[in-house]
N, C-alpha and C positions, 0 to 999 in steps of 0.2 A: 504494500500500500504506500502509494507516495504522498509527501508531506505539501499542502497547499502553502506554500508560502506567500503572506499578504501582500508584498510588494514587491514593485520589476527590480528596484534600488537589490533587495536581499538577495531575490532570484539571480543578480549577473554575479556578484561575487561570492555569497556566502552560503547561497542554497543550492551551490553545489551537494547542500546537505541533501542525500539521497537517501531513501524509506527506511528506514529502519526495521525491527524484527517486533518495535513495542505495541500493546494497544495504540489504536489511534496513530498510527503512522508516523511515531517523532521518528525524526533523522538528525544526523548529526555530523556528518564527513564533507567538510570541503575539499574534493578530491577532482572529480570529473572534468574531463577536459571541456569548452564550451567550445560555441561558436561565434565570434562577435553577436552581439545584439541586432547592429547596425550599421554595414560599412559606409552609409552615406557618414559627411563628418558633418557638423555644425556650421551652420554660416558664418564664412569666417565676419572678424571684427579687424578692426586696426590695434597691431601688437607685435611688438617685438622681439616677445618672449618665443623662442623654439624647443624644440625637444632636445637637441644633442647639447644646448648649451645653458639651458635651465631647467628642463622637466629631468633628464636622463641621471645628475647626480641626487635627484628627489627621488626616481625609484630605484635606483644604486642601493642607499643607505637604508631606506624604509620599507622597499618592498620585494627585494632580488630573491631574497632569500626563503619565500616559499614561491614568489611568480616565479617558478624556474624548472624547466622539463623534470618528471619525477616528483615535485613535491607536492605540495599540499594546494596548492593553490588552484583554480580550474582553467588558468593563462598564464603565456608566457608575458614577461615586461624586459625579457633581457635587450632587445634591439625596438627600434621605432618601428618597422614592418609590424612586429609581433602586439608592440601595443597602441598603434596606432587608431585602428578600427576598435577599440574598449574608448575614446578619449570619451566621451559622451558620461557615460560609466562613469572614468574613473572623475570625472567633473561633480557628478551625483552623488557618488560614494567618499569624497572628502568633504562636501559643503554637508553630509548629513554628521560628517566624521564618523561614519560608519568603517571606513576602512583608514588607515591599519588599524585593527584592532586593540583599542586598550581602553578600559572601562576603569581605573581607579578617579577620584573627583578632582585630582589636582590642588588638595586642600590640607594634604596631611604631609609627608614625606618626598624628596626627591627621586626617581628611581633610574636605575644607571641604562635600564631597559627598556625606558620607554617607548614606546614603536611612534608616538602621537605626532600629528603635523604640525608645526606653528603653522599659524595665520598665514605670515608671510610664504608659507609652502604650498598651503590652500589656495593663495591668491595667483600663485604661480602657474598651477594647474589649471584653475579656472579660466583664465587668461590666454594659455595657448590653446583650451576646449574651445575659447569663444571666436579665436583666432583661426580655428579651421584646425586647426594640430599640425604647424608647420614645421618640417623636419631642421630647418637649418643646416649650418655649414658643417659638415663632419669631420672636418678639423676639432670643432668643439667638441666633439665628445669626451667625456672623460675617458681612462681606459678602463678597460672593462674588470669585471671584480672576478675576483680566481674564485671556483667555486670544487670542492673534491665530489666526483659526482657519487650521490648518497648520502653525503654526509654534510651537515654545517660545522660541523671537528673538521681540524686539522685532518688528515690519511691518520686512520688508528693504529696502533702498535700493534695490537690483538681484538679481534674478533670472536665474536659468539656467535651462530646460527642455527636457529632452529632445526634441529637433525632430519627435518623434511618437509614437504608445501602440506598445509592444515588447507584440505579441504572446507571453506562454506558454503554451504549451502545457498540457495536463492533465499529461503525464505527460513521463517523459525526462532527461537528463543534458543541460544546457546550458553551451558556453562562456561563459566571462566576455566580455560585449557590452562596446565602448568607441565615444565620441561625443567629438569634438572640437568644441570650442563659443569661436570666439573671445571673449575681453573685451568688445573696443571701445575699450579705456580708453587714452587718451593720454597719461597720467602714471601714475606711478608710485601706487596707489591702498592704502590701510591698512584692513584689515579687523579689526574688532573682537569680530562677532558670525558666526559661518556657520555652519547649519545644511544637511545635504540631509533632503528629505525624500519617501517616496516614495509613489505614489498608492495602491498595493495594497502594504501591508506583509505580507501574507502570501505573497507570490512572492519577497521579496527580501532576499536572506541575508546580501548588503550592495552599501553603493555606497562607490568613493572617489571626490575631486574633487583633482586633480592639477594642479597649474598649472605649465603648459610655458613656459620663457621662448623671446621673438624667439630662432631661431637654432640653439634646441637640437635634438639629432638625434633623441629620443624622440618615435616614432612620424612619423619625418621621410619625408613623401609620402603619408601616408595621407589619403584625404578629409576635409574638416570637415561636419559637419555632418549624418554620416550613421553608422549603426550598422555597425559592423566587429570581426573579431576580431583578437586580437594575431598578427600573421606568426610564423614561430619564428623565434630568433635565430642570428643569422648568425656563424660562428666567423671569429675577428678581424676585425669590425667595428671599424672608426674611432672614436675614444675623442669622446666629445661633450666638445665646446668649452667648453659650462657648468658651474661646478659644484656647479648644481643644475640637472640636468635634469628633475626631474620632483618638485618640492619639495609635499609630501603638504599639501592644504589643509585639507579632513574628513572623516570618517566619517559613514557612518552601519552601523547594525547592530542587533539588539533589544536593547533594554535602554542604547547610548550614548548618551549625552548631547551636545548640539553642541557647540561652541567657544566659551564666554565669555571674554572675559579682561578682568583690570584695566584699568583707567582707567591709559593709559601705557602700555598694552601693546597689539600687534598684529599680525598675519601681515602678509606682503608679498605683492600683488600685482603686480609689473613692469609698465610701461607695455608695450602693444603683448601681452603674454600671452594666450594661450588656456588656457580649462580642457579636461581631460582626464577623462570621468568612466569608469568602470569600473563598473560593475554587473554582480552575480553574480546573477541568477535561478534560482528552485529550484521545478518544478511541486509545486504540491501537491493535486492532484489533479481541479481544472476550471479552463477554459480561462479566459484573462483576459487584462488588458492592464496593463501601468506605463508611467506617464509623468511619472518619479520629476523631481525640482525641487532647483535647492543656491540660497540664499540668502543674501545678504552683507547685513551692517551696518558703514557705514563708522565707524572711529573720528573723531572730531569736532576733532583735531586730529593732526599727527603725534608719533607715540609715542616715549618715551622708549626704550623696549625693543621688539626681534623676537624673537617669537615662531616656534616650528622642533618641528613633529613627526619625530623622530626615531629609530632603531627599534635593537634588537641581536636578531640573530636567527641561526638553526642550521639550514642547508639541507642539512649532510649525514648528518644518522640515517639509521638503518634499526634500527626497531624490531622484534626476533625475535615471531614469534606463538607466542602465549602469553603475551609479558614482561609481568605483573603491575605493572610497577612501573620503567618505562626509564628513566633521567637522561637528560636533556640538559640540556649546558650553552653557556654563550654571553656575550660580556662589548662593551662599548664604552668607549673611552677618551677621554676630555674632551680635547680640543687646546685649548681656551682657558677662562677663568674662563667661568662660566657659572651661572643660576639653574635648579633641577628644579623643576618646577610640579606634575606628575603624572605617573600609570603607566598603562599599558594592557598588561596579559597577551593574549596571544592565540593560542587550540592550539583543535582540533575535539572531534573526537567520543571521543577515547581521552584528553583532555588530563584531568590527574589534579590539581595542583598546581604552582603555580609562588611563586617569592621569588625579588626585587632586593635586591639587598646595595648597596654603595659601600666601596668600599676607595682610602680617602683615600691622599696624596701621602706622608703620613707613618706608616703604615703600619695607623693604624686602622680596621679594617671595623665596619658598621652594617648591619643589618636593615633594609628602610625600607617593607617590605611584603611581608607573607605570606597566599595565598591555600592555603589549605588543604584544600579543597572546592572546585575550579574547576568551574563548570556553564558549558559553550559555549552555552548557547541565551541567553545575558546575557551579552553582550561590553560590560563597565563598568568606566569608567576611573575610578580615584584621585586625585582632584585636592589636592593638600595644601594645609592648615590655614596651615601655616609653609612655605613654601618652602626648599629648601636649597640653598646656597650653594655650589657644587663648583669647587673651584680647579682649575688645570689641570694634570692628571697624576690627575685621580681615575677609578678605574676604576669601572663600573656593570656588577654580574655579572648575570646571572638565572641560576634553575635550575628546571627543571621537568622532572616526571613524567610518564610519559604508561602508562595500562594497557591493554594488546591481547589481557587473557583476557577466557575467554569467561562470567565474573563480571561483566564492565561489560554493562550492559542495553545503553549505546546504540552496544556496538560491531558495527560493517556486518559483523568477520569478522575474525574473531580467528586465525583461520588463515592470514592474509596478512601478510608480511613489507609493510611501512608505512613508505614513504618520503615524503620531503615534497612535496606538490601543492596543486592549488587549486581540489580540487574539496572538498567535506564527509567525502568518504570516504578522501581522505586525510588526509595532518596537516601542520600548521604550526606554528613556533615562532618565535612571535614578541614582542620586547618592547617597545611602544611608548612612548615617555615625552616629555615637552613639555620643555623649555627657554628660557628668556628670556636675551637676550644683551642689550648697548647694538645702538640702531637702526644707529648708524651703521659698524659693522663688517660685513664681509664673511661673507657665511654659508661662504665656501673654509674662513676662518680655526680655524671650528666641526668642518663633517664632518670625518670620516675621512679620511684620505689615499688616495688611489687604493694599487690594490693595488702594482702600479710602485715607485710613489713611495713606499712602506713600504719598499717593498723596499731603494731606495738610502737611506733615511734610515738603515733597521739597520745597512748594511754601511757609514756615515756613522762612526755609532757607534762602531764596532770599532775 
């Protein structure tokens, strides 16, 4: 079932999101190649703005990087031939600033990733749309941006690949598929750069890459090397030995970005680890195959700081149908000094808005990002400008919205009471944020405390 999208504006760039597997037809993949809308161009105006020598370093910086054969995007913008016939479009889609995509309010924090146009960028485009889209002198072109085909990393050091193409199907509700993929790696190994990346972005509503250390009990006896689903879990299971059993390496999803990090900074790979990947496929309406790929760049020396995706999140709602408008809230607490790098929101098809606060040790709270227009089909992280410093005892809220009437176009069924799951058609709250520690400390020292051990710490207290 394909998804009506209300307007031509969403249709040429972002509804490339094609049918999904859920009730009521949500999709969610900007994938598909299109066809211009409309090769007539606009009447021209008087202007002197051209492509190769003002429009071309605006889709350089801002939009190369999924308009680009294989990615996500459903056009090419590498040359004026390719985006010439979109100018209409892409006039549309920056005056609505619907594209490039970034939804924070501009009101809280700087972010080092902002994809967003100034004005003066808008005005730019607008200008040679109204102009006819004149090519200009090709002397003025910038040169062109080196791109490694596949990847937005550097070429990876090492590769992981799914051990064969996963059939999906056209149509259907699929569990989340997992592959255990050993390292190999003999020491202890620091990741700088990792990307996953998948072969058909339009079946895959995301992947994570999960690194199991020696020993831990996640997913303990299942095959390597073969596709499986998760067992359901077993009440009082034996508390795994690690603590980090299943320490989140990357995402992927439309619209994330990989993992870059500072010069000094790094994830941990443990000697002897396997990766753990999880890919969620969503048929979107013909048959195909993924045989999705994570890729590592090593750091070039060991790092002064580790790097730790980690999450606050709210698994017990239950959103009434109809609620226009449900809170949920949800907070994490710092156990040791630590650096916040970035944010990552992440709720479905009913997800409305969300805001991170920090409510420092001494009793100041901060904003530190407000998405006020949440669109799930762009699961985009926040990466800050400034880094913030969180001493230990600072608490990290979220709050987020979620609406279940039958006002939100992309809800499956707003007459269903909505708890959290992992399929599209239910929901999730979840807040993902990065952290930098010193290398040489214990990631125990960082998480949370098991729930046990909260327990005797409060009654420590008393």
């Amino acid at each position: 079932m394909k998804l009506l999208v209300p307007t031509l504006a969403v249709q040429l760039f972002m509804a490339t999101f094609v049918a999904g597997q859920m009730p009521g037809g949500m999709a969610n993949h900007p994938t598909r190649q299109l066809e211009p809308p409309d090769s007539s161009i606009p009447t021209a105006t008087r202007s002197n703005v051209t492509f190769t020598k003002d429009v071309a370093p605006i889709v350089q910086e801002h939009c190369q990087t999924c308009h680009r054969p294989g990615e996500g995007a459903p056009f090419s913008l590498l040359t004026y031939e390719t985006a010439r016939p979109w100018a209409k479009a892409m006039k549309r889609m920056v005056l609505e600033r619907a594209m490039p995509p970034w939804f924070e309010d501009g009101h809280t924090e700087q972010f080092a990733n902002n994809r967003s146009l100034t004005q003066a960028e808008i005005d730019t485009i607008v200008a040679w749309a109204n102009a006819g889209a004149p090519k200009g002198d090709p002397k003025d072109l910038p040169p062109p941006r080196q791109f490694v085909e596949g990847w937005t990393i550097p070429k990876p050091d090492v590769t992981f690949q799914l051990p064969k193409p996963f059939p999906v199907p056209e149509s259907g509700v699929l569990e989340y598929q997992y592959v255990i993929m050993p390292t190999g790696f003999t020491k202890d190994t620091w990741v700088q750069y990792v990307e996953a990346a998948p072969t058909d972005r339009s079946v895959v509503h995301h992947i994570v890459a999960y690194v199991r250390r020696p020993g831990s009990n996640y997913f303990k006896n299942q095959p390597k090397g073969v596709f499986f689903e998760a067992p359901p879990s077993k009440t009082g299971a034996k508390a795994d030995p690690d603590d980090v059993p299943s320490d989140w390496l990357v995402g992927y999803a439309p619209g994330q970005p990989p993992d870059i990090f500072e010069h000094g900074q790094a994830k941990l790979v443990p000697a002897g680890s396997d990766l753990v990947l999880e890919v969620h496929y969503m048929p979107e309406g013909k048959a195909t195959t993924d045989q999705s790929t994570v890729g590592l760049v090593f750091a070039k020396e060991p790092p002064k700081e580790r790097v730790m995706t980690l999450t606050a999140d709210n698994e017990t709602f239950q959103i009434p149908p109809g609620d226009p408008n449900y809170r949920v809230d949800t907070s994490f607490t710092v156990r040791h000094d630590v650096t916040l790098l970035g944010m990552h929101p992440h709720m479905h098809t009913r997800g409305k808005d969300m805001q991170y606060r920090l409510v420092f040790p001494n009793g100041e709270t901060r904003t530190i990002l407000n998405v006020p227009h949440y669109n799930w089909h762009w699961q985009l992280w926040y990466n800050l400008a400034n880094p913030i410093e969180l001493p230990k005892g600072t608490k990290i809220e979220c709050t987020a919205h979620f609406d279940n009437s039958a006002d939100n176009p992309e809800n499956p069924d707003p007459t269903k009471t909505v708890i959290w799951g992992q399929q599209s058609f239910d929901e999730m709250m979840v807040c993902f944020f990065n952290v930098a520690f010193p290398a040489n400390l214990s990631a125990k020292e960082v998480l949370p405390l098991p729930k046990t051990d909260t327990a005797v710490a409060q009654k420590d207290q008393k």
